[in-house]
N, C-alpha and C positions, 0 to 999 in steps of 0.2 A: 630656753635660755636666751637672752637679749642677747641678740646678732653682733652689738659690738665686744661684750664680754667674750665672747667666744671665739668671735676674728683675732682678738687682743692675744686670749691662750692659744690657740691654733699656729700664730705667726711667732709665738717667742719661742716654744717647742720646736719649730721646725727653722728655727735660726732665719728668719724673715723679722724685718725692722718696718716695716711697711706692705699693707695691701699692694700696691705695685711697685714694689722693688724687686729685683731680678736680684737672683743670687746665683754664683757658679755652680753648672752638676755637669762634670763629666765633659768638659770643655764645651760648655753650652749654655746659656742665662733660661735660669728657671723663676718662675713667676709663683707664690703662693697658689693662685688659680691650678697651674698646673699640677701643684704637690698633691693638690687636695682630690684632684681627679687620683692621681696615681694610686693614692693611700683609701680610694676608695670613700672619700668620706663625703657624703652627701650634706651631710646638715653644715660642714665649715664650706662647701659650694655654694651654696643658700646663701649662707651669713655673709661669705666676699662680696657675692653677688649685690646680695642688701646692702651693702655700706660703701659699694661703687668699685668695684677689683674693676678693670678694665679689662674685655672679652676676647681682646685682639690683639693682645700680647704674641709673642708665639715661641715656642720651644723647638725647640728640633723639627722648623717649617710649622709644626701645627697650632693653632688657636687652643684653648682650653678645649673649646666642645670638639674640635676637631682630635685632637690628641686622646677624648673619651671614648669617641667612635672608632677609633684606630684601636685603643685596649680592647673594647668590647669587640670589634671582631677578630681581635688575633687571641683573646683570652676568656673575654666572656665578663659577667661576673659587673658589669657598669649601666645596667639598667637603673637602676634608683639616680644615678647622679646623672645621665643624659635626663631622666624625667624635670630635674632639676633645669637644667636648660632648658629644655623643650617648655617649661613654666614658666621661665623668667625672662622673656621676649623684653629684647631691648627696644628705650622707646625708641620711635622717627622722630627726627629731628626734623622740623623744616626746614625747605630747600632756602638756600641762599634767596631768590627769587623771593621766596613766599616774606621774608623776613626784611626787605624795602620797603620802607615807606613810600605812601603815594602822599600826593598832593593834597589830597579828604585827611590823612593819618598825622596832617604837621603841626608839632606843638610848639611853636616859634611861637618867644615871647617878643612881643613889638618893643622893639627901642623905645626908651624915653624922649622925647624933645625936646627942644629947648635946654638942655642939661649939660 
């Protein structure tokens, strides 16, 4: 199933209006990311993942991958959706530093003269 069709049924079923919109649970803002851990569901993990759910959300202190590892050892049962994480390695971003232009990188267009 195409990753956005299925982020689209995932998020309206579970009363989410967006990939990262936080909704109340339990005097606490929950993130789709998190729902989907909870519910076990590996392939709508994938699909937020692909369509850019943000990883660093946090529910009750924890990250999505954090909150799967916390079910998996008090319950068991979250191996398919940690492998999901442990797959889908955010990229690095270049360091601030790496992303300055030097002096060799300048695309200044020269003034006109006389003008």
């Amino acid at each position: 199933e195409i990753p956005e069709i299925m982020v689209r049924s995932f998020l309206e079923s579970n009363g989410f209006m967006h990939i990262n919109e936080a909704k109340s649970r339990w005097g606490h803002r929950c993130y789709p990311l998190h729902a989907a851990v909870r519910l076990k569901k590996s392939s709508a993990v994938k699909a937020l993942l692909q369509v850019g759910a943000r990883r660093d959300v946090k529910y009750r202190g924890y990250t999505p991958e954090e909150y799967a590892k916390q079910k998996h050892h008090r319950w068991g049962g979250y191996e398919d959706v940690l492998k999901i994480f442990q797959m889908h390695i955010p990229l690095q971003l270049p360091s601030r530093e790496e992303c300055e232009p030097t002096s060799e990188d300048s695309t200044e267009i020269p003034e006109d003269e006389g003008v």
